[in-house]
C-alpha positions as CSV (number, residue, x, y, z in Angstrom):
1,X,-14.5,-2.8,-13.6
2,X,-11.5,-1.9,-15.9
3,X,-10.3,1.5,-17.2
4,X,-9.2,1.8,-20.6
5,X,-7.1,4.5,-22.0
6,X,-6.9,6.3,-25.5
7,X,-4.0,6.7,-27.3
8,X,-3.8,11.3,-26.8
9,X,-5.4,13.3,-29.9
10,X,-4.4,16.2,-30.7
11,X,-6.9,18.9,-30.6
12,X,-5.9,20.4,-34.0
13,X,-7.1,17.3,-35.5
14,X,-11.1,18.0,-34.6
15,X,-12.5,21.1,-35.7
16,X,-11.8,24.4,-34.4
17,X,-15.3,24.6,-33.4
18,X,-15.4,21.6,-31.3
19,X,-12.1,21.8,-29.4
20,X,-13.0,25.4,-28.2
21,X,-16.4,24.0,-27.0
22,X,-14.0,21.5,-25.6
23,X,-11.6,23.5,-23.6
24,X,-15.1,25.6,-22.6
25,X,-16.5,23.0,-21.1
26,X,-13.3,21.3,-19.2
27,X,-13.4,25.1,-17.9
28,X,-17.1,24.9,-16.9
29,X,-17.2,21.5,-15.1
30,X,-14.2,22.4,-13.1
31,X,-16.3,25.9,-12.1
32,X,-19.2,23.4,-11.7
33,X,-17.5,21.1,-9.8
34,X,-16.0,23.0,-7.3
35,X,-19.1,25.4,-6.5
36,X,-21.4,22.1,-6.0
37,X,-18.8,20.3,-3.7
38,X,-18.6,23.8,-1.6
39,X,-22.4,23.6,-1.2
40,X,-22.7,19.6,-0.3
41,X,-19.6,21.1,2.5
42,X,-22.2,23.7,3.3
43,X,-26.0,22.4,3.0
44,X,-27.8,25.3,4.2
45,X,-26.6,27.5,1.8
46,X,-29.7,26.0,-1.3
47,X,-32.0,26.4,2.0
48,X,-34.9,23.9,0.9
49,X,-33.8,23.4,-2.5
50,X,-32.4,20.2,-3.5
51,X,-29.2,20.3,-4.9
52,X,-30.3,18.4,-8.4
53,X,-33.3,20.8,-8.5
54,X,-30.9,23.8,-8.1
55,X,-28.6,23.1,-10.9
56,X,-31.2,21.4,-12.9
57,X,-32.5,25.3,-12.9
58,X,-29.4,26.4,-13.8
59,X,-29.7,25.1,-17.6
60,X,-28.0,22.3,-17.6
61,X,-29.2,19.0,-18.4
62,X,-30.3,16.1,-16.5
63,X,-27.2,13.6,-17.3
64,X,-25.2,16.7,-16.9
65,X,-26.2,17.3,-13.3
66,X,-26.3,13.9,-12.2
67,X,-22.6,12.9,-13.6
68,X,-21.0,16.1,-11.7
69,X,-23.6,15.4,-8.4
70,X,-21.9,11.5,-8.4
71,X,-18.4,12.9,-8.7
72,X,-18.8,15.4,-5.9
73,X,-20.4,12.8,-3.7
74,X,-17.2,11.1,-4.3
75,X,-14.5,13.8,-3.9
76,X,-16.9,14.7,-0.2
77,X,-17.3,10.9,0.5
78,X,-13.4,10.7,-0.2
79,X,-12.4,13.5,2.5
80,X,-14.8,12.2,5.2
81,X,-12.8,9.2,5.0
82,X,-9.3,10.5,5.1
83,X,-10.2,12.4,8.1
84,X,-11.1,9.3,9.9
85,X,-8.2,7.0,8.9
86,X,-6.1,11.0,9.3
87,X,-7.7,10.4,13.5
88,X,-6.7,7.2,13.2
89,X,-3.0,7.6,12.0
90,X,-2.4,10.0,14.8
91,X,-3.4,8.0,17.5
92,X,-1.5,5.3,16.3
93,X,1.4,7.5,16.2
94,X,0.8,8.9,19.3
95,X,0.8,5.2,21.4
96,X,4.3,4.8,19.4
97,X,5.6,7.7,19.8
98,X,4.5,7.4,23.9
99,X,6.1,3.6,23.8
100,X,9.1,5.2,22.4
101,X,9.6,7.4,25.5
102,X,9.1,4.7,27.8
103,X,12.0,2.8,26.4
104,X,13.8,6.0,25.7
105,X,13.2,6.8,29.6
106,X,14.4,3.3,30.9
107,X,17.5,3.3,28.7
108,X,18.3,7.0,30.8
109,X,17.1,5.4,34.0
110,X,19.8,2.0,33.3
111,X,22.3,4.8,32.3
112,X,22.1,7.0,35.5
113,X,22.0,3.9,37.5
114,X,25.4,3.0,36.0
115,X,26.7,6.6,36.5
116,X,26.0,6.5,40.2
117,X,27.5,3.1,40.5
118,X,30.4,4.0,38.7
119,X,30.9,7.4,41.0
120,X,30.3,5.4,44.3
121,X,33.1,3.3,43.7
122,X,35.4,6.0,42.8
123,X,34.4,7.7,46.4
124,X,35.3,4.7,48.1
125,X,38.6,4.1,46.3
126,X,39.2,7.9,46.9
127,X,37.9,7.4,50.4
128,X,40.1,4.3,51.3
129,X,37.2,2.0,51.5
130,X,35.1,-1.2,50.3
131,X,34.7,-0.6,46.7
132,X,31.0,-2.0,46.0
133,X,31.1,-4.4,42.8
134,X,30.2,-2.6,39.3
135,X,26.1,-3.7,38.7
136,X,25.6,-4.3,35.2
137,X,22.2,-2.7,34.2
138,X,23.4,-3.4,30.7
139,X,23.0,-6.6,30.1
140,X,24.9,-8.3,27.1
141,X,25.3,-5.3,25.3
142,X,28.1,-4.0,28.0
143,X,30.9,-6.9,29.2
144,X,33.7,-6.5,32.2
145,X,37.4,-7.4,32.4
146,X,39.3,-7.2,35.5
147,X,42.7,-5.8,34.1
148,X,45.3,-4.5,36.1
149,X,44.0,-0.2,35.9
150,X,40.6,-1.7,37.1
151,X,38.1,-2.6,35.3
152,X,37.7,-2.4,31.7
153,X,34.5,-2.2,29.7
154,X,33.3,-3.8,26.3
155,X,30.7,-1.7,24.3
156,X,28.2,-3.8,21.5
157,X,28.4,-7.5,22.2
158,X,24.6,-7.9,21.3
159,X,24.5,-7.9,17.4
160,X,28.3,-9.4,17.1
161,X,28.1,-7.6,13.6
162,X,31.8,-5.7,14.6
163,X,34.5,-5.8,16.9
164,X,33.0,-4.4,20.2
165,X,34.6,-1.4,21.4
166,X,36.6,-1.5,24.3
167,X,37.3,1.0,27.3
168,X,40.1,0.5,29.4
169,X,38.9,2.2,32.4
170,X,36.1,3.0,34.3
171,X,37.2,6.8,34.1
172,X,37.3,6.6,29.9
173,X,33.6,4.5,30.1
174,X,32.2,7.3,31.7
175,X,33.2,9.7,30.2
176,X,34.0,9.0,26.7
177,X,30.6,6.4,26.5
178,X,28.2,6.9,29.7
179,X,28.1,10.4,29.7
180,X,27.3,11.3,25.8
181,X,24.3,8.3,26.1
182,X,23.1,10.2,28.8
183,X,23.0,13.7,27.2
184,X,22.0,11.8,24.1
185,X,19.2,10.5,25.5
186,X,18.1,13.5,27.3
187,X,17.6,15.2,24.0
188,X,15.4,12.3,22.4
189,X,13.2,12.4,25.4
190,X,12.9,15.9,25.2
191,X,12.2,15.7,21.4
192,X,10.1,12.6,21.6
193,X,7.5,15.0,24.1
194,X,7.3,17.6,21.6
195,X,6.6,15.3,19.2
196,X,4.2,13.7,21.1
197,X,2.6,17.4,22.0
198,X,2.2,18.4,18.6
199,X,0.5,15.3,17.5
200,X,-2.0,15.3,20.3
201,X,-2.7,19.0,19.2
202,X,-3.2,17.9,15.3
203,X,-5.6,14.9,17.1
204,X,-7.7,16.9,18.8
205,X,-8.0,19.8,16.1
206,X,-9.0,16.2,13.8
207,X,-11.6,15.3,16.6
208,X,-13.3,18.6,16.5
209,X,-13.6,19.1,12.9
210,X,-15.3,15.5,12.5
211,X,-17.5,16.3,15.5
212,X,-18.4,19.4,13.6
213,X,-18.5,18.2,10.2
214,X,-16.3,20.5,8.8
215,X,-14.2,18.6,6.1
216,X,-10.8,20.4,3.9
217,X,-11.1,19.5,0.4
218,X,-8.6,22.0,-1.7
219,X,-8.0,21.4,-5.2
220,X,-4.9,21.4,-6.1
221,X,-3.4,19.7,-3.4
222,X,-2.3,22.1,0.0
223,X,1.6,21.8,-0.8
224,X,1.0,23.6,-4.6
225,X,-1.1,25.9,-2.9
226,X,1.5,26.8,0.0
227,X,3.9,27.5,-2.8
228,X,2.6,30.9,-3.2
229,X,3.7,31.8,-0.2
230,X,7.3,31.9,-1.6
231,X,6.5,33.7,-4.8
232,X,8.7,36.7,-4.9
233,X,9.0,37.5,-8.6
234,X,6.2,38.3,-11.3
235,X,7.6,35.6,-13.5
236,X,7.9,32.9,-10.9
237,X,4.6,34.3,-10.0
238,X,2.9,33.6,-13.7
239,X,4.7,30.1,-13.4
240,X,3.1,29.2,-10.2
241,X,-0.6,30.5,-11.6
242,X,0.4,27.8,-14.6
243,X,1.0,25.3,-12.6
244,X,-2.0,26.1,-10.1
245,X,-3.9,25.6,-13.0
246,X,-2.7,22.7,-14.2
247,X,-2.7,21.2,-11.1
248,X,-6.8,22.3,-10.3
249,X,-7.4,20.3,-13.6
250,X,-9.6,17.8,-12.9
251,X,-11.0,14.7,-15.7
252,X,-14.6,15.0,-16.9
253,X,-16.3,12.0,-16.5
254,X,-19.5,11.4,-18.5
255,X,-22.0,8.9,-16.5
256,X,-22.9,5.7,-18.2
257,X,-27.2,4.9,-17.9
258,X,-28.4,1.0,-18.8
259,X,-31.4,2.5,-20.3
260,X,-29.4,4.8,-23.1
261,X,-28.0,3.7,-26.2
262,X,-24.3,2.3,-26.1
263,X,-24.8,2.3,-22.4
264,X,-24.8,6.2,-22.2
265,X,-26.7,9.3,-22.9
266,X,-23.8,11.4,-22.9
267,X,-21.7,10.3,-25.4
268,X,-21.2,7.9,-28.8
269,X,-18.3,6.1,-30.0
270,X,-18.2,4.8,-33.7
271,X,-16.7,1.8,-33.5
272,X,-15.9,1.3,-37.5
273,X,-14.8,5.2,-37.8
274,X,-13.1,5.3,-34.2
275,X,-15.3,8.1,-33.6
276,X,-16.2,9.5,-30.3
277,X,-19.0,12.2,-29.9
278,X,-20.2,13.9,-26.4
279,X,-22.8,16.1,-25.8
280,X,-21.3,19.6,-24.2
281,X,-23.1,21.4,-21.4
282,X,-24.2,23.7,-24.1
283,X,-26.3,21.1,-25.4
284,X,-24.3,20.5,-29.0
285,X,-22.6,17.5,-29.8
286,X,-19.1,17.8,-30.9
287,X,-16.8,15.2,-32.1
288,X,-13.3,13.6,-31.4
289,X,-11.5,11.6,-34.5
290,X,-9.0,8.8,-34.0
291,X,-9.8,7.7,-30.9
292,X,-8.2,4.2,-30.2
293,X,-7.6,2.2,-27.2
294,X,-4.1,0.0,-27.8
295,X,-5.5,-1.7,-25.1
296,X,-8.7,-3.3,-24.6
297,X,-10.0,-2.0,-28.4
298,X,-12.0,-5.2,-29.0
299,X,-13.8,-5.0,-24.9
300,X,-14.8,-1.2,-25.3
301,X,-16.2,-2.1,-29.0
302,X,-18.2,-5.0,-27.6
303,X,-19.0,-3.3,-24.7
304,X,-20.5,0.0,-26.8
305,X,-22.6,-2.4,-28.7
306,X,-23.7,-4.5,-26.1
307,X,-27.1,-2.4,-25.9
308,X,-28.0,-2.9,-30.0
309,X,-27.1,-6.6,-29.6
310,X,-29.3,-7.1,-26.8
311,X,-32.1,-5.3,-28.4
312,X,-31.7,-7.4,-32.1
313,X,-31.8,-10.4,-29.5
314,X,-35.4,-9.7,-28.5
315,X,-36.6,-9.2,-31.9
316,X,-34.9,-12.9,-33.0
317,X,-35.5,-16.4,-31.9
318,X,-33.0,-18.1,-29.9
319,X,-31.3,-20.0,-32.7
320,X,-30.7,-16.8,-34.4
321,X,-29.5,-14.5,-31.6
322,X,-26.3,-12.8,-31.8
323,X,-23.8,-13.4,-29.3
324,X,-22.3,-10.6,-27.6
325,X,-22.2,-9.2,-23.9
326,X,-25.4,-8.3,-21.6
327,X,-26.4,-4.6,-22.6
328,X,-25.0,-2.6,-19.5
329,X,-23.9,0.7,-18.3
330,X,-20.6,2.5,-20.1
331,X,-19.0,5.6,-18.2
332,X,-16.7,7.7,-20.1
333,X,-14.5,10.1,-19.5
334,X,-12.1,12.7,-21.1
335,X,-8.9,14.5,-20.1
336,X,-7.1,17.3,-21.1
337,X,-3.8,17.4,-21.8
338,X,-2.6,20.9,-23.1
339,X,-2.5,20.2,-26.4
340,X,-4.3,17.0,-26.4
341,X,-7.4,15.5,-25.5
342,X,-7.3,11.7,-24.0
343,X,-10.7,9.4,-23.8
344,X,-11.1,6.8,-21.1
345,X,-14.0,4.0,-21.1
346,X,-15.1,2.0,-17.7
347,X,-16.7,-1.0,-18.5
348,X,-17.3,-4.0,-16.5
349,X,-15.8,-7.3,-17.9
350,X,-17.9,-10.3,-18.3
351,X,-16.2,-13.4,-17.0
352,X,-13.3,-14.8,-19.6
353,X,-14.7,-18.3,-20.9
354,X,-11.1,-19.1,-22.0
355,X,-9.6,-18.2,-18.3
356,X,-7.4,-21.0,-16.7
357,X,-9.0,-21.8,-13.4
358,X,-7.9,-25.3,-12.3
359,X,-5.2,-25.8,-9.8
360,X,-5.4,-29.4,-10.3
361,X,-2.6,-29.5,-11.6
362,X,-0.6,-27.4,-9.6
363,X,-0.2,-23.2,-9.7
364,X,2.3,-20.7,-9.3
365,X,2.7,-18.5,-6.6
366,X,4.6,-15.7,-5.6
367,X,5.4,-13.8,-2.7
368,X,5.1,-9.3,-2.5
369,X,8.2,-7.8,-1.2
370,X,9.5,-4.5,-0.9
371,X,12.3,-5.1,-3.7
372,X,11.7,-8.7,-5.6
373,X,9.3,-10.8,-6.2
374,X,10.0,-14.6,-5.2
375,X,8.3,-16.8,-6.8
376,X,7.5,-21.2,-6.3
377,X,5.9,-23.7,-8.9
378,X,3.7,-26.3,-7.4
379,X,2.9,-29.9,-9.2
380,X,-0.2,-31.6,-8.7
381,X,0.3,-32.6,-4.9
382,X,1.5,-29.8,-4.0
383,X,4.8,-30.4,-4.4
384,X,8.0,-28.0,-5.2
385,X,9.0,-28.1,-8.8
386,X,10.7,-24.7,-9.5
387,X,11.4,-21.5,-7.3
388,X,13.3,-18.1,-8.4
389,X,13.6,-14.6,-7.4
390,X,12.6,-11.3,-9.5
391,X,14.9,-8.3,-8.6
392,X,13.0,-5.3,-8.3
393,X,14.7,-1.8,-7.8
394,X,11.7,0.3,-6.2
395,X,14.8,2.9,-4.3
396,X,14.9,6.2,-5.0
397,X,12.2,5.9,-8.3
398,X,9.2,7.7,-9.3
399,X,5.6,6.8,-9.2
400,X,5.6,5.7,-12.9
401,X,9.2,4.3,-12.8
402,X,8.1,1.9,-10.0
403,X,5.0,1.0,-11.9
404,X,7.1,-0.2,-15.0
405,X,9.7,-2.2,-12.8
406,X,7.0,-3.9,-11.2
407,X,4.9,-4.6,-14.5
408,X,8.1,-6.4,-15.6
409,X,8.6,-8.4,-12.8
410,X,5.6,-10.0,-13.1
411,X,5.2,-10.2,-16.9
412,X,8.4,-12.6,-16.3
413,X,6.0,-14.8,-13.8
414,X,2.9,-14.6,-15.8
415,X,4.8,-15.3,-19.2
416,X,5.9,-18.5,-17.3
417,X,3.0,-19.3,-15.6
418,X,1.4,-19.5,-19.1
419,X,3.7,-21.5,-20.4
420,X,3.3,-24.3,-18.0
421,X,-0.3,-23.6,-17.8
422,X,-1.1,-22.9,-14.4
423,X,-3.0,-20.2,-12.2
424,X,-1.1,-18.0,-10.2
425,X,-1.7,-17.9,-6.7
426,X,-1.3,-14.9,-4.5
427,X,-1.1,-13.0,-0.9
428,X,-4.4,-11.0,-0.1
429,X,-2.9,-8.6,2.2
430,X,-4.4,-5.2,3.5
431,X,-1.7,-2.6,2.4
432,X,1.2,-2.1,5.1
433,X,0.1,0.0,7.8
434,X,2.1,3.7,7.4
435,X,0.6,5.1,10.6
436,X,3.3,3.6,12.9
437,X,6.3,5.3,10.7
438,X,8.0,6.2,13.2
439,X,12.1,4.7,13.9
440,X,14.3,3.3,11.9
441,X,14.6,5.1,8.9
442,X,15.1,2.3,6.3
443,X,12.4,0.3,7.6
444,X,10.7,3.0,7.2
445,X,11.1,3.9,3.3
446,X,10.7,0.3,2.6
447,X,7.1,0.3,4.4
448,X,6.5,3.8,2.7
449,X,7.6,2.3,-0.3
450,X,5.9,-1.1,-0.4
451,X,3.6,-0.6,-3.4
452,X,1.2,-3.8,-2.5
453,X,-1.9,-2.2,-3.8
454,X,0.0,-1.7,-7.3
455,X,1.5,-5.2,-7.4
456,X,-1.8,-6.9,-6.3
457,X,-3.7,-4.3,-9.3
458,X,-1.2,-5.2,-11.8
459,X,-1.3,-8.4,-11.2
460,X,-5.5,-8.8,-11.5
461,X,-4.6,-6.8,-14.8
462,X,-2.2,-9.1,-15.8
463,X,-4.5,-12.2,-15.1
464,X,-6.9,-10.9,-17.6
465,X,-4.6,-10.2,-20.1
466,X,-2.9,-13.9,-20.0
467,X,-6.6,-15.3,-19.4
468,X,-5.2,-16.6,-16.0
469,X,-6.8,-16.9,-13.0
470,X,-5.6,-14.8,-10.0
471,X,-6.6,-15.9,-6.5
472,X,-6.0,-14.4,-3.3
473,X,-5.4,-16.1,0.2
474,X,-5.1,-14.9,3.6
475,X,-1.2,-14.7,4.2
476,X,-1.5,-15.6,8.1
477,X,1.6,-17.1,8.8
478,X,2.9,-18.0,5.6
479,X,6.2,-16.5,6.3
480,X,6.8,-18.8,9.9
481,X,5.2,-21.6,8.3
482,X,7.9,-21.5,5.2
483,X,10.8,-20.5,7.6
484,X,10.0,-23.8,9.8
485,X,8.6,-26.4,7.8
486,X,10.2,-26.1,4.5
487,X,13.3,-23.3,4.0
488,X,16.1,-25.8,5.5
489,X,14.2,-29.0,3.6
490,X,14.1,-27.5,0.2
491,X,16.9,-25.1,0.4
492,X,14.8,-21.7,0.0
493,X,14.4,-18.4,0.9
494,X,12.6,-17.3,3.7
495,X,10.2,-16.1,1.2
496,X,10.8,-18.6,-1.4
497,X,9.3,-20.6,1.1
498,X,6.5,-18.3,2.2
499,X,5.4,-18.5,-1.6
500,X,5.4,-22.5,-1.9
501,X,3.0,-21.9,1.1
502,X,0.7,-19.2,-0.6
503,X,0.5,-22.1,-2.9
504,X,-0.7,-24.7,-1.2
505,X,-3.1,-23.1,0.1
506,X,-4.2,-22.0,-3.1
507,X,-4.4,-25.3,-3.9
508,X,-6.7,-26.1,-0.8
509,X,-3.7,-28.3,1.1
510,X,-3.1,-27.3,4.9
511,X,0.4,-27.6,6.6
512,X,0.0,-28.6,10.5
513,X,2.2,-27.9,13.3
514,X,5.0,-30.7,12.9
515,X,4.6,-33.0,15.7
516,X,7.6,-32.7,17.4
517,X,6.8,-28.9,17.6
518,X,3.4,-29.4,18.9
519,X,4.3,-30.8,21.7
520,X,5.9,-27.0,22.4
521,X,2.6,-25.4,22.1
522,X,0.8,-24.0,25.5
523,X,-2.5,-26.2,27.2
524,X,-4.7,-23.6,26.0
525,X,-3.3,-23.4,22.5
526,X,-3.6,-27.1,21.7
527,X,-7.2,-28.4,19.8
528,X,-7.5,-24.9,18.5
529,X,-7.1,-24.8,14.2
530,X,-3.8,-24.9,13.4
531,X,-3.4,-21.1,12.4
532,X,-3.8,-20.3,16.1
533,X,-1.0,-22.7,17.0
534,X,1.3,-20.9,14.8
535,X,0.3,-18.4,15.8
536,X,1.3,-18.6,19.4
537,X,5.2,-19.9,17.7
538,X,5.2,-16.8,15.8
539,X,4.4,-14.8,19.1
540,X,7.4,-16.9,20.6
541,X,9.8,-17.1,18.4
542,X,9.5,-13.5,16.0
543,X,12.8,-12.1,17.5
544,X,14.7,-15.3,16.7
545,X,17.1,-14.2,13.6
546,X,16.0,-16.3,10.5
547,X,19.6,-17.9,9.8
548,X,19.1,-20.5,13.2
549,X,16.4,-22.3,11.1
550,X,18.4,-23.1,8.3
551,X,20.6,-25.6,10.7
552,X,18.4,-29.0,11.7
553,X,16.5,-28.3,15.3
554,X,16.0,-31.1,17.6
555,X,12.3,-29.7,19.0
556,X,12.2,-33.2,21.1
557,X,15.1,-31.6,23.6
558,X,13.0,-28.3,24.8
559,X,10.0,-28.9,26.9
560,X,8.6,-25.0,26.0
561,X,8.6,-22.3,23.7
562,X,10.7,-20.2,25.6
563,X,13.1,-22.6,25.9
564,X,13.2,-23.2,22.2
565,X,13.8,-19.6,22.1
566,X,16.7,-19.2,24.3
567,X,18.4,-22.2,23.1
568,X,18.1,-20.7,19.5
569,X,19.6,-17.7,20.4
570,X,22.6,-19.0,22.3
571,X,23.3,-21.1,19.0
């Protein structure tokens, strides 16, 4: 199914008769439209009327009826489901928010520990006797030195990004480090529980309204509407009313039927005149001139005639039948624009005769990330013959901004993929889960940010403009395959190399646990498929920075996983 947008026309270009039915009726279906969705939210209010039958005696016709009943289904179909993944998000949230007060907790209880240590052996230095040694509940992130004053204390040996800050007492450790964590941490945990009440409040208000059935819909959007709220003047008053307005606007689609002409009952486009006609709730047809699609002219145009050619076909023998697509369903729809009026057709694409399906000869794949695209070309067996990186500046951009950057990005890949005449190849990943945003803040723009469902849309878009194929695969691992077998070989990217293995197994070629790393795997592990096995590596070895692959790893001197790991991180 593709969507395909008119260039805007101007309503002073149709007759004044026909754009005041026009704005009439975008006035009516909205009125329509939101008094049928409050009586699907409140069924006893028809009593035993059906709710087709009760509009139906309204006036209005048939097609009418049944296009604004199939768009309210949706809108009610649409909220039942973002209450559920809404449940879903907060208990998410809730068990990290709860696993973040654990570890807040245990950070306090190491601290405290370290406090009372530190004050015991300044009562028995005060008190002339044994001073008990200093217990590090720290770890690596806290060192000792014996110095002369005592001992002295080194703060942030665990990343070794900077210098680690020293303390040349015990006296200026606690109080200038030990005791500020302490309050710190006090405060988080106190924070954290609040946090943590608020969103079991919001869950269980969530778990009685689905229980109940009772479902918000408010169109608009709730954060336009809570604007009010602030309005103290008449004129920002009449500006929030505009934009209230504005905002309430909602498209009128125009329900295709397979048994009407041109695939609809509803409306007519005149493919030679560019033409497009609809029949208002009124009942009169009015028209739209100039309506032209820059892209996708030649697939609405076939698809508007698909009906007429498949009738003529009947009527003809086979030698003399015209070609064209099967007769189908064509759903319109129109929105307004102030001053303009813009048309959009929904058709369904037959499959492109001329599209490149063969990875025979190799593909190109890329890799989704949060700010680039990278990108690997594979030859016939599979092997590496190009790999580059598309910058992508996603930071601090708008909704349409982002959109462009990214349609760029991969016009570059697709331009080249055509060029060498290959498929492209890439990741079918769910889009990254925002119900556990809760930490570190960059990560957490970057998840919020990560527009997958836009790249992997464009990219299905841009397939059928370069008549390429575009296949997905399951991305399990792709990322700890790449790092191990093939980003210190090649020279590549960590996901350079997770992209040359999207591409293989595009291709249909596996990659193995190397042999000398097999060996690593647990009993229970071994003479499952593969993906398990890297699987349990992944579980193993996710903490171990990505730099310690890129020197060469001798796996035939550690008898475990663990054992790997802790000899990669002392490296």
């Amino acid at each position: 199914m593709r969507t395909l947008s008119s260039k805007p026309v101007k309503k002073r270009a149709m007759q004044a008769a026909d754009a005041e039915l026009l704005n009439a009726d975008f006035a009516i279906h909205d009125h329509l439209l939101h008094t049928m969705v409050s009586d699907m939210l409140r069924p006893g209010r028809l009593g035993k009327k059906s709710l087709f039958l009760h509009y139906r005696g309204k006036g209005l016709a048939t097609n009418h009826v049944q296009s604004l009943t199939a768009e309210a289904k949706g809108i009610v179909s649409a909220a039942k489901e973002a209450l559920a993944l809404n449940i879903k998000t907060k208990t998410q949230q809730i068990a990290k928010v709860e696993g973040k007060i654990k570890d807040t907790s245990n950070q306090l209880s190491r601290s405290l520990k370290a406090k009372e240590n530190l004050k015991a052996r300044s009562l028995a230095r005060k008190n002339g006797g044994i001073i008990p040694p200093f217990k590090n509940p720290f770890g690596s992130w806290v060192r000792t030195k014996v110095t002369n004053d005592g001992l002295a204390f080194f703060v942030g040996f665990k990343n070794g990004k900077r210098e680690p800050t020293r303390y040349g007492n015990e006296y200026l450790f606690e109080t200038l480090y030990l005791d500020p964590r302490i309050r710190r941490l006090k405060s988080n945990i106190n924070n954290l529980k609040c946090r943590l009440h608020d969103l079991k409040g919001e869950l269980a208000r969530l778990e009685r309204e689905k229980k109940a059935g009772v479902v918000h819909i408010c169109f608009g959007g709730k954060k336009a509407f809570r604007q009010r709220r602030e309005v103290r003047r008449r004129n920002e008053l009449r500006s929030w009313e505009g934009m209230w307005k504005h905002r309430r606007r909602r498209e009128m689609p125009l329900v295709g039927r397979l048994d009407g002409p041109q695939g609809s009952w509803m409306a007519r486009y005149d493919v030679e005149k560019k033409i497009f006609s609809y029949q208002t709730y009124s009942g009169k047809w009015i028209s739209i001139p100039g309506v032209e699609f820059p892209y996708g002219q030649g697939w609405v145009e076939a698809a508007v005639s698909a009906s007429e050619i498949a009738k003529r076909n009947k009527k003809l023998p086979p030698d003399q039948q015209i070609p064209g697509w099967p007769a189908g369903s064509v759903s319109w729809s129109l929105k307004d624009c102030g001053n303009a009026v813009q048309v959009k057709c929904m058709v369904t694409l037959p499959e492109d005769p001329n599209k490149n399906f063969c990875y025979d000869d190799g593909c190109v794949a890329f890799d989704m990330n949060y700010d680039h695209f990278a990108a690997s070309e594979l030859g016939p067996q599979g092997e590496l013959q190009r790999h580059w990186t598309v910058p992508l500046q996603m930071e601090g951009r708008t909704s349409n901004q982002i959109s462009n950057a990214i349609s760029e990005g991969l016009e570059e890949i697709f331009r080249y993929a055509v060029a060498v005449n290959k498929p492209i190849t890439i990741e079918g990943i769910e889009h990254p889960d925002k119900c556990l945003l809760y930490g570190n803040k960059k990560a957490n723009r970057k998840i919020s940010e990560f527009a997958h469902e836009k790249m992997t849309a464009l990219a299905e878009s841009k397939g059928e403009k370069y008549h390429l194929s575009v296949r997905e695969v399951n991305p399990a691992y792709t990322s700890q395959i790449g790092k191990i077998k093939y980003m210190r070989q090649m020279g590549l990217s960590i996901h350079e190399a997770a992209a040359y293995v999207i591409g293989r197994r595009g291709m249909g070629l596996k990659d193995p646990v190397p042999k000398d790393m097999a060996r690593l795997i647990p009993e229970k592990k071994k003479g499952t498929h593969y993906w398990f096995q890297w699987g349990a590596i992944y579980s193993a070895l996710k903490n171990v920075p990505v730099n310690n692959f890129y020197r060469k790893i001798n796996y035939r001197e550690y008898e475990s996983l663990a054992a790997l790991k802790e000899g990669l991180l002392k490296a």
